[in-house]
C-alpha positions, 0 to 999 in steps of 0.5 A, spaced: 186 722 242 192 727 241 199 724 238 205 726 241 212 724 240 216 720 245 223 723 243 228 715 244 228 712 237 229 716 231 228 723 232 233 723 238 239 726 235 235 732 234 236 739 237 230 741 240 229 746 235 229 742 229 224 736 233 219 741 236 219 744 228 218 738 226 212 735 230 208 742 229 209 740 222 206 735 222 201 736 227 203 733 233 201 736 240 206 735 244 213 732 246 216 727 251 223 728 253 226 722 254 231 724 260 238 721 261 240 719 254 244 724 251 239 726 247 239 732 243 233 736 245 237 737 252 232 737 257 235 733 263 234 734 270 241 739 270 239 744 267 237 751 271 231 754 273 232 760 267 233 753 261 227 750 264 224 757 263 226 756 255 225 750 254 217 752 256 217 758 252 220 754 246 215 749 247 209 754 248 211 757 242 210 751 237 205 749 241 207 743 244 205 741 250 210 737 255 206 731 257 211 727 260 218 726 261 220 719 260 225 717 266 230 710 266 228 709 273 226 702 275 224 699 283 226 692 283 233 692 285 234 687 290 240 692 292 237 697 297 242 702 296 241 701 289 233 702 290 234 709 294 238 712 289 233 709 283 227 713 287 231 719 290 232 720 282 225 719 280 224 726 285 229 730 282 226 728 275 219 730 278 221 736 281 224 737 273 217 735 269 214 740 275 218 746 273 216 744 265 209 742 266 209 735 265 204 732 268 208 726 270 214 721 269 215 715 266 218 710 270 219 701 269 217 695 274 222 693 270 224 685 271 223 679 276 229 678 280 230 671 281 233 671 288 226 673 290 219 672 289 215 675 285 210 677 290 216 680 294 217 685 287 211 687 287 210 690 293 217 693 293 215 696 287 209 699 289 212 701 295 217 706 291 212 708 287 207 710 294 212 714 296 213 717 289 205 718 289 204 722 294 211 726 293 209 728 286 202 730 289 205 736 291 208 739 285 202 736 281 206 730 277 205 723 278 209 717 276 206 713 271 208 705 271 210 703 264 208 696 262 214 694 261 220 688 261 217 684 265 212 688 267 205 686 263 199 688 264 197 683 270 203 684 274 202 692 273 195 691 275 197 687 282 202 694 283 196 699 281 192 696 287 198 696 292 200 702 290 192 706 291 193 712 290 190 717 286 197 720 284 198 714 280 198 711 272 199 706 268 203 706 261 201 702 255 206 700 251 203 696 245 207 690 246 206 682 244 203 680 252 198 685 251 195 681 246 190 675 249 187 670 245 188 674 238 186 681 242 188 686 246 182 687 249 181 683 256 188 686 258 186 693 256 179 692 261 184 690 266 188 696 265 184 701 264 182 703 271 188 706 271 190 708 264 194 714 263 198 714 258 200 710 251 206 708 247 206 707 240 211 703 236 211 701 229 204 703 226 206 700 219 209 693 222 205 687 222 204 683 228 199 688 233 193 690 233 193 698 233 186 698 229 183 694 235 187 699 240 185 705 237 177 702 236 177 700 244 180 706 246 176 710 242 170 707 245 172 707 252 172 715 252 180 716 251 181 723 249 190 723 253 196 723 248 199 717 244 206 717 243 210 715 238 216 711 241 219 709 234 226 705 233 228 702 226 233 697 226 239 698 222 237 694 216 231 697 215 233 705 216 229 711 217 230 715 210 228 722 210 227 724 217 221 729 216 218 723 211 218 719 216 214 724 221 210 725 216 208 718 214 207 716 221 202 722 223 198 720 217 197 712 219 196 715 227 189 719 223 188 714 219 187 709 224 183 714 229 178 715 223 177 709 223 176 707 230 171 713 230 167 711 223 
């Protein structure tokens, strides 16, 4: 299991400069941008063929590998305009994270409109993401669904089997619906065919079960990224930008020793 930052939350308003310093510092090996948001690190989907070419070697030269980009995009909008531009701009973020790399791109279900049924979304989410599958199969990127709003772990498994394609993953994002009977575990095994990559949140909070997700991961033969998408609210605050990195690179090592002992 690798550690990787996901850039929304509290290192967003870095330059990428300062952000890939700060990951090598701290030994994390690689970096997701997250796309669309203002962020400091600049990586958007405008930038030229020459940017995208720095971007590369900026990252190269830290040793950090690009190993997504983490898009807004979501597919359950009854509004089928509102669809195709959602899906055409997942294709331009695809053509981006092949030019850097990445391997794949962050998408969202996202939610369960009412004026439709469930089963409708679902296969209308999975039609988008077929689409996108076998599109990113010629530039080397998938799209990897997020379990995400209300997207949880069964409905992403009933998309996963629509979708049937091996240019496809599924996202873990360490939230209270994973949790069953006091454990992760059943919704992990049910995921776990099309696992790809893994969110983390706030190691040190109470509430999820990350000794137990490091421990199954590990048993599992999970050896992907695991990136940090960590928020602070304004009542608890960051403090020193770099302490904070630093405090949560040794609770992601402490947690994998362990799961490994």
């Amino acid at each position: 299991m690798k550690p990787s930052w996901m850039t929304y939350g509290v290192l967003k308003d870095l330059s990428r400069e300062d952000l890939l310093k700060t990951l090598k510092d701290h030994g994390f090996e690689g970096v997701e941008f997250r796309t669309d948001a203002n962020h400091g690190h600049g990586v958007e989907a405008e930038i030229d063929a020459d940017a995208r070419k720095q971007v590369v070697a900026e990252c190269d030269s830290a040793s950090i590998e690009i190993m997504s980009i983490a898009t807004g995009n979501r597919y359950h909008d009854t509004d089928p305009a509102d669809l195709a531009r959602h899906i055409e701009e997942t294709k331009v973020r695809m053509d981006l994270a092949a030019d850097l790399g990445a391997p794949r791109v962050r998408v969202f279900g996202n939610n369960f409109p009412e004026e439709v049924t469930r089963e409708d979304t679902i296969s209308q989410v999975a039609g988008a993401l077929s689409e996108l599958a076998e599109y990113g199969s010629r530039r080397g990127v998938k799209p990897s669904l997020e379990l995400h709003g209300e997207f949880d772990w069964q409905s992403c498994k009933s998309v996963a089997e629509q979708v049937d394609h091996d240019n496809f993953g599924l996202i873990w994002n360490s939230v209270g619906s994973d949790v069953v009977d006091g454990s992760i575990e059943k919704a992990l095994d049910t995921v776990w065919p099309w696992l790809d990559h893994v969110h983390m949140h706030d190691l040190a909070g109470q509430g999820y079960p990350y000794r137990e997700l490091f421990k199954l991961l590990h048993q599992k033969g999970y050896d992907g990224f695991m990136s940090a998408e960590a928020e602070r609210s304004g009542d608890k605050g960051v403090g020193d930008l770099w302490m904070f990195v630093a405090y949560y690179s040794d609770l992601f090592r402490a947690y994998l020793d362990l799961a490994r002992a």
